[in-house]
Structure formats: C-alpha cells, structure tokens
N, C-alpha and C positions, 0 to 999 in steps of 0.2 A: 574403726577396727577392721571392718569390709564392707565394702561395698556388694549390695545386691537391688534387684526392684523392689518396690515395697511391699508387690503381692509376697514375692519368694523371701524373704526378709521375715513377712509375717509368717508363714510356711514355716520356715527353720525356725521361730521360736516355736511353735505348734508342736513340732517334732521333738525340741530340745525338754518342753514341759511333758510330754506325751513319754517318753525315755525318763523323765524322773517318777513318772507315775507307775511305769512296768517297775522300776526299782520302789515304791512304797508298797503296790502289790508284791512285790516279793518281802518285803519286810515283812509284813502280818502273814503271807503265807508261808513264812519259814521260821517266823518266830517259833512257832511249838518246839522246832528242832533243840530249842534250847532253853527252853523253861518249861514244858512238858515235865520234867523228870522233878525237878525243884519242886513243883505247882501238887502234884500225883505222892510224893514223896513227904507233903508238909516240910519241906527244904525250907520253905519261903513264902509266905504270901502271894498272889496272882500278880498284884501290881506293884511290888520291891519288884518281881522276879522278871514281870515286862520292861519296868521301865530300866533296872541295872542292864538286862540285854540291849535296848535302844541305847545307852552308852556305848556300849563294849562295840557294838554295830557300828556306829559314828564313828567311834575310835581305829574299826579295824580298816575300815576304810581308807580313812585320812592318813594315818599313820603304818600300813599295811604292802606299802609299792606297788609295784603296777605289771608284775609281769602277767598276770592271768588275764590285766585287761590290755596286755598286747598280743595275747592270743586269742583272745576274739577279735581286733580289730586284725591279725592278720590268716583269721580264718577267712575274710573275704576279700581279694586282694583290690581293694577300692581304686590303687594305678590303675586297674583296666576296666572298673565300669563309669569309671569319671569321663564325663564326652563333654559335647558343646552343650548337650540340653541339662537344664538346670531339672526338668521337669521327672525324668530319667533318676536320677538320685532322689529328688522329695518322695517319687511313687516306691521306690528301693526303701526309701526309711519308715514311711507310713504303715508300707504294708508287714517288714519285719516287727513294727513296732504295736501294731493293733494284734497281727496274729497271736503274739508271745501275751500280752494283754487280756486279749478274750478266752486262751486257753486258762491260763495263771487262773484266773476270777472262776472260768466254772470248776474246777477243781476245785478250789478254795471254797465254793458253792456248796458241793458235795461232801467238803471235810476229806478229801483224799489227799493225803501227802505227796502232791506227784512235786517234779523236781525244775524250776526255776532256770535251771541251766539247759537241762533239754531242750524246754520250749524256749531261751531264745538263742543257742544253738540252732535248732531245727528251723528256726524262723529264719536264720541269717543263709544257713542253706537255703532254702528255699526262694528266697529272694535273689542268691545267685545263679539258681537253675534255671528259674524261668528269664531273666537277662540272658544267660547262655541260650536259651532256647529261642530268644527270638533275634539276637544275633548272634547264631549259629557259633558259638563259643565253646569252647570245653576248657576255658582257662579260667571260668565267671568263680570260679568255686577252688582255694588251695587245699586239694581232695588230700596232700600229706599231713598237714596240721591239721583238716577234721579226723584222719584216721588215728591221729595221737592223741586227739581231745576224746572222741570216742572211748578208745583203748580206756581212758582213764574214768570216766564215766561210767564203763562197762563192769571193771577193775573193784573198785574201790567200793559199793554195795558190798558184790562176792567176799572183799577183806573186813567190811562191817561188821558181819554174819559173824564171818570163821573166828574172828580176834576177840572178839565180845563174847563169846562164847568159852572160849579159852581161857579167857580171863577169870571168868563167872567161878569155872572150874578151878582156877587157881586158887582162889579168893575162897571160897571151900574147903581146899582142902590146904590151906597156912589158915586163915583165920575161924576161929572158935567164939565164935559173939553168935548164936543163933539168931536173935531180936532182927540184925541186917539180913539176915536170908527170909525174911516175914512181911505179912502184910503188915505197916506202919499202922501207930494206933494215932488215929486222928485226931486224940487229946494230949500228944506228946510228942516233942520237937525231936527230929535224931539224934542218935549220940554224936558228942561234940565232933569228932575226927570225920566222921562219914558227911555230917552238915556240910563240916569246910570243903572237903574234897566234892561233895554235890555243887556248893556253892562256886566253888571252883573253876568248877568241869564247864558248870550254866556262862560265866565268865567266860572262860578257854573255846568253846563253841559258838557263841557268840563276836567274840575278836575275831576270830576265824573265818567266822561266817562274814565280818563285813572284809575280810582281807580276800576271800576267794570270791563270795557271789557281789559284792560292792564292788569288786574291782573290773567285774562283768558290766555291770551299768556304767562304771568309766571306761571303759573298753564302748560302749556302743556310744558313748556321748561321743569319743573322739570318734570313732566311724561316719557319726551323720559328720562331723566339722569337717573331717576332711574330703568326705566327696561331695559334700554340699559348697563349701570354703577351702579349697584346696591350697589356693593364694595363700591363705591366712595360717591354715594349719598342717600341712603337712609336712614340716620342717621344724624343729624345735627352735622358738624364735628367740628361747634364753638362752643358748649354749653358746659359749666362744671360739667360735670357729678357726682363729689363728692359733688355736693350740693343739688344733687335731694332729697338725702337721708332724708334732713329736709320735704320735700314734700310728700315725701313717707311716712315717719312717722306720719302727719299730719292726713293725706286720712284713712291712716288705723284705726289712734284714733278714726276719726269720725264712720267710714263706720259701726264698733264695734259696735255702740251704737245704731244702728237699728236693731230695734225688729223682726225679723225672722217671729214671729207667727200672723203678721198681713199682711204679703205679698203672692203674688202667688207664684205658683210653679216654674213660670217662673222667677219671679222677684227673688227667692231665687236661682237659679240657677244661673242667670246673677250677684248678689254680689259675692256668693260663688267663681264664676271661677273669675269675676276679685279681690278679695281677694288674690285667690291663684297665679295670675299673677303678682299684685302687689309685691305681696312679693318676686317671683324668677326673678322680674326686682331689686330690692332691693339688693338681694345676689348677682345677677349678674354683676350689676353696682359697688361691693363691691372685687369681687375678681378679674374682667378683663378689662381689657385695652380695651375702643371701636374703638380707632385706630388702636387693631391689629385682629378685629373680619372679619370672611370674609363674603363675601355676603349672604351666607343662614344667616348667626347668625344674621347679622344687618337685614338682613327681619324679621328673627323671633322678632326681637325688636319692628321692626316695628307697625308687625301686631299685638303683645302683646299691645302694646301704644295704637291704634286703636282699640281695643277690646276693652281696659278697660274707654277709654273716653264714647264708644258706649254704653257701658251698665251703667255706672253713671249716664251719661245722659239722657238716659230712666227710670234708678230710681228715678232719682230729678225731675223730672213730676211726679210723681207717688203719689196719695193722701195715698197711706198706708207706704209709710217713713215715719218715726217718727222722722224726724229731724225738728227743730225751722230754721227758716230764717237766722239767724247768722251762725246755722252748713252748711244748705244748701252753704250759700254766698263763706264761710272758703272754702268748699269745693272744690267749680267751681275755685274759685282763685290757690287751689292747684293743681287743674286739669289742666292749662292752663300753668303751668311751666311746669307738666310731657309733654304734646302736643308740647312744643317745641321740641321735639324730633324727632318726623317726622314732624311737621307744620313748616317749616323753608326755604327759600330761599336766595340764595348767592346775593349781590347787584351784579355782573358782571350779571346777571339773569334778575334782575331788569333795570342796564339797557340799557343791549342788546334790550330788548322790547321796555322799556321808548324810546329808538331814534329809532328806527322803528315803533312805532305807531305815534311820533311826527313827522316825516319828511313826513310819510303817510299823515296823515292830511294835508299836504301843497300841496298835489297834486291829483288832478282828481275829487275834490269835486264837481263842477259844474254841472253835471250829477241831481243828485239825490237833490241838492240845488235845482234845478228848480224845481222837484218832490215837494219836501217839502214845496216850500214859494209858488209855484203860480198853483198847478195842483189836491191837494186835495180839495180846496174851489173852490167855482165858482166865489167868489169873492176874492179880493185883501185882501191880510193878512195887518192886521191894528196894529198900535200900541200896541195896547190892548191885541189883540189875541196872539201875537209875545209873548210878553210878561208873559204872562198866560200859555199858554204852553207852554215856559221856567222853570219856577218857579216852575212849577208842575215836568217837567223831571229832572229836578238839585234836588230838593227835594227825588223826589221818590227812583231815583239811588243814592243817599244820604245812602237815608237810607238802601235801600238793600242792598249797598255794607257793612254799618256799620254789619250788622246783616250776612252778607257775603251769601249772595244769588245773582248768578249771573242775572242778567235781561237786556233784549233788548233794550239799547239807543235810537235804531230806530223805534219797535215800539211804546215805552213811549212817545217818540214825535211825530212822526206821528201819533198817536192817539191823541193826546194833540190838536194838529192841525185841526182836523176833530171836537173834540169835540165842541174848538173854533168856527167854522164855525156852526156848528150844534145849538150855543147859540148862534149866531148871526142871525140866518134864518131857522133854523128846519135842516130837510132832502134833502129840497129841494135845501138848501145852499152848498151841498157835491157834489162833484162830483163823480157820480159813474164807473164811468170806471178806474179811477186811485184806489179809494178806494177796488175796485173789483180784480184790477191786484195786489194792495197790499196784502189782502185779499189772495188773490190763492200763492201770495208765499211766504206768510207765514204758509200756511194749509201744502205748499209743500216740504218746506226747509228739517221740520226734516224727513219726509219718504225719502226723494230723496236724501239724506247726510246717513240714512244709509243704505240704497241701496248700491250708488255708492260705499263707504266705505266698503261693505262688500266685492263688487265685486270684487275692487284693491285690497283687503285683500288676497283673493283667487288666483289674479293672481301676486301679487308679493312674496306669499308664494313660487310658484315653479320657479321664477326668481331669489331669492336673496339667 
C-alpha cells in the first residue's frame, strides 16, 4: 500500500491508533451531550440511552460525509509542511495528537464539559505555529479557514443560549400540561409525546454529533496519511480521472464569460491564475497516469485543486461577476466534482473512527452527565427544558455539519441548558460556579492546546 522504514511505519501506526484513541476520549467525553437529558429526565434508562447514542455516533459518522473533516484537514495546509524529513511530520502528528489527548482527559477528570473541537482545533494550530516558527513561515497555518472555524465555534454557544431559551418560552406559553414544566417524578416515565421527542432529540444529537465531531477524527486521520504518506494519499486514488475532462470543460466555458472589466485587480488575478491552473490540470489529467505520479506531483495537484476551488469561491460572492444564477449554480456543481480530488476519504477511515467514537460513548459518560442534567441549573432539569435544548443542539449541529463547519457539541448543549434554566428563572436560576468553571475552560482550551502543542512539537522534533 506504501512504502516506509520500519521504525516510521511503526510510528504511523502509533499515531494512526493514538488519533482513534483522542476520538474514544471524545466519545465518553461528549456523550453526556446527549443522554444527559434522557438519563435526568427518566427518558430512558443509563444504558438503553448510552448504548442507542454509541449507535446513532457509529452511524453519523459512517453515513454523515465528510465536509467538516475537510475542514480540518485544510485548516493546516500539510502541501507546505510535507519536506524530505519523514521525522518533521511524525513530531507535527504526535504532538497535535497527545496535546488534544491530555487536555480531553483532564477535563473529563474534572467533569467539565469543555469542547472536543477546541482542543484539537487549538492543537492543530499550534503545531502549525511552532513549524512556522522554526522555518520562519507564516503560511504553516490557513489563518482564513481558522477564522471561519472560529467564527462558528464562537457563534453557535451564543445561538444555544438565545434559541433554547426562546423556545422554553414558546413552549409555555402554546402548551398547557404543567407536569412538563416540573421536576419529573422518579416513579413515573414522561408523558408519551414528550418521551418520543426526548427520545428523539437523544437520537438527532447524537447522529449529529458523530456527523460533525466524527467527521473531525477523519479529518485528522487523513492529515497524518497525507503528510505522513503523501504518495499514497493525497489524491483520491478511486475517482476516474478521464472524466473530469467533461468538468473542466464546463468551468472554463463559464468562467469565459466574465467580464474582466468590471472586476478588481485582485479578482482578475485570482480568475486569471485559476484559469491557467485549470487548464494544466486538464493537460495533465490528459497525458499521465495519477497512479504513477510521486508525491511532489500529487501535491502539486493537490494544492492546484485547492487553489482553484479558493478563488471560484471568492468570485461567486463577488457582486461584479457577471454570471446569472444558473451559470453560478452550473458552476459550484462543476466545482464539487473537480474537489473530489483531494476532498475524499477511504470508508476503512470512516470506520476506524465510527467504532472508536461509538464504543467511546459507552463508557465513562457519567462524569460530565452529572455536569450536564443536575449542576448547571439550581434546579432540576424538567421535561420541557431537556427537551428544548435537545432540539435546539441536534438542529444546530445539523445544520453546521450540513454547511460543514465544525462546532462544540458540548457547548451547544451546555448552553441550551443554562439557557433553559435562565427561561425558567432568570440569572438567578444558573448556577454559577459550574457555569464559571465551564466558562474558564472553554476561554482555556484553545490557548493551552496550543501551548502544549507547540511545546511537544519542539521536543519531539529532536527525539524522533
């Protein structure tokens, strides 16, 4: 499949095992985010409600696609820290891969609900900083896809809060059942309607949860293969490359038809080069075999593929193209066949992760369940609230994943939770020492992922 030494060989499975183990740690440390409310509720027994999550996790994973975990792997653009040293990438994977690791676990120690994504976000920065920093770099790190992973990170807590709360309020003032605005009587299962939609939610959070943070642990599995094995992966080695040609032809007919003299300098620039990139992927895909290219050529593919989605992309925002909706549409459609070329991941990939974040989920959730159902409120989570911020976290990670932005499971619902509380009693309904200790490690996660990261970077650079 590749060739490597046998030290580094052994290394790359190390890493490959090491990367399923940060995704089982995230299973049991994000579990609560979705049987918490089931468990707290009398929804469910502890273990129907772990073990149906470690399905719906497997599931979302496997069956979930893969845009979130192409935005992690093009949060660090591995074309430019791939060199001749093999040793260089294993110290790049180890150290993202232990920092994100050690954080995950003490948190998970603590029973604080910090966020899975932060830490290996903040790990994979940091492992591109300190690279930049010792080959004076400032390209180690694609600083606009962490600013949109961020944004979304930042985002989606704040809409936790506001929507679950709103909701709470809705939900009040249409439905008339008091019993669901109460604390549940511990000898008696919900009413049937509120059950299903708990049972539901625990389900829709869970899918969700393995379609956005699963698809994170394949996103970092294809990171170490391809700067570890670039040969081998950094080109999608199933796709049929004589037929991009219809695609290519397409792109260019349109791209033609914009008018030059109504655009920036910039914007002519970025058609112009991907124009000319188009076209010598075109020739290139015309006269040779991608099976028999070696690892510079399949990166230069790469980052050609990635160039020219970058700057479409930012054309088709752009009010001075001159294309109608249909060229536009034609366009992005065409563009998402050429993306299969590096956007691509093996199902052995899929899932290696899929059973290490589902078997995760079935153990150690207890911890942070408690966090979650009985230590952000001052009061007892109700029906209602369970409920509510469910619906709002299975929605929200819905949709980011659809839109492929990765986001915090944990704290999408941990704020759903607090919101809940907050619409049922103000400020004064929150408890603040848990909200505060969550609060601190979440401010913490990503400085102290890439700290640590940077630091292991440094010293397993003159060990390995």
């Amino acid at each position: 499949m590749f060739h490597l030494e046998s030290h580094h060989l052994f290394l790359l499975i190390v890493s490959l095992l090491a990367a399923c183990a940060f995704e089982f740690v995230n299973g049991f440390h994000d579990t609560a985010n979705a049987v918490a409310t089931v468990i707290y509720t009398n929804t469910l027994k502890p273990w129907i409600a772990v073990i149906t999550s470690g399905i719906f996790n497997f599931l979302g994973v496997f069956i979930g696609g893969i845009s979130v975990a192409m935005g992690i792997v093009k949060l660090l653009p591995v074309e430019l820290l791939v060199d001749n040293s093999i040793s260089t990438s294993l110290s790049m994977v180890f150290s993202l891969l232990l920092s994100a690791i050690i954080w995950n676990l003490g948190t998970w120690y603590f029973g604080l609900p910090s966020s899975s994504s932060h830490t290996l976000i903040g790990s994979i920065l940091g492992v591109g900083l300190a690279f930049g920093l010792i080959n004076h770099s400032t390209d180690s790190v694609n600083w606009s896809k962490a600013t949109e992973i961020g944004f979304s990170l930042l985002i989606s807590p704040v809409f936790g809060f506001g929507a679950t709360a709103l909701l709470l309020f809705l939900l009040k003032l249409f439905i008339k059942q008091p019993e669901i605005f109460q604390e549940p009587d511990k000898k008696k299962v919900p009413p049937t309607w509120i059950r299903t939609t708990l049972i539901g939610t625990c389900v829709g959070v869970s899918f969700f949860h393995g379609m956005n943070d699963g698809q994170k642990g394949v996103g970092l599995i294809m990171l170490i293969l391809i700067g570890i094995v670039p040969a081998t992966f950094a080109l999608n080695p199933d796709l049929n490359y004589s037929k991009l040609d219809k695609n290519i032809a397409i792109i260019q007919s349109i791209t033609s038809k914009i008018d030059q003299t109504t655009l920036t300098a910039n914007e002519k620039k970025q058609l112009t080069e991907s124009q000319t990139e188009l076209k010598g992927l075109d020739v290139f895909f015309k006269t040779k075999n991608v099976k028999d290219l070696n690892a510079k050529e399949k990166l230069e593919v790469r980052k050609d593929v990635l160039l020219i989605n970058k700057n479409f992309s930012s054309l088709l925002k752009s009010a001075n193209v001159n294309l109608n909706k249909i060229q536009k549409d034609e366009l992005e459609e065409n563009m998402v066949e050429i993306k299969n070329i590096s956007d691509y991941a093996p199902d052995w990939v899929k899932i290696m992760i899929a059973v290490s974040l589902g078997l995760g989920t079935m153990i150690g959730w207890k911890r942070i369940v408690e966090t979650v159902g009985s230590k952000i409120g001052k009061t007892h989570l109700t029906y209602a609230q369970g409920a509510s911020a469910e619906l709002i976290a299975a929605s929200t990670i819905g949709l980011a994943s659809g839109f492929g932005y990765p986001v915090s499971t944990t704290h999408v619902l941990s704020s759903g939770v607090a919101g809940s509380m907050f619409a049922e009693g103000g400020l004064n309904n929150i408890n603040p020492k848990t909200v505060k200790n969550i609060a601190l490690a979440w401010v913490l996660t990503l400085p102290v992922s890439i700290m640590l990261a940077m630091g292991l970077f440094f010293l397993f650079k003159t060990i390995i």
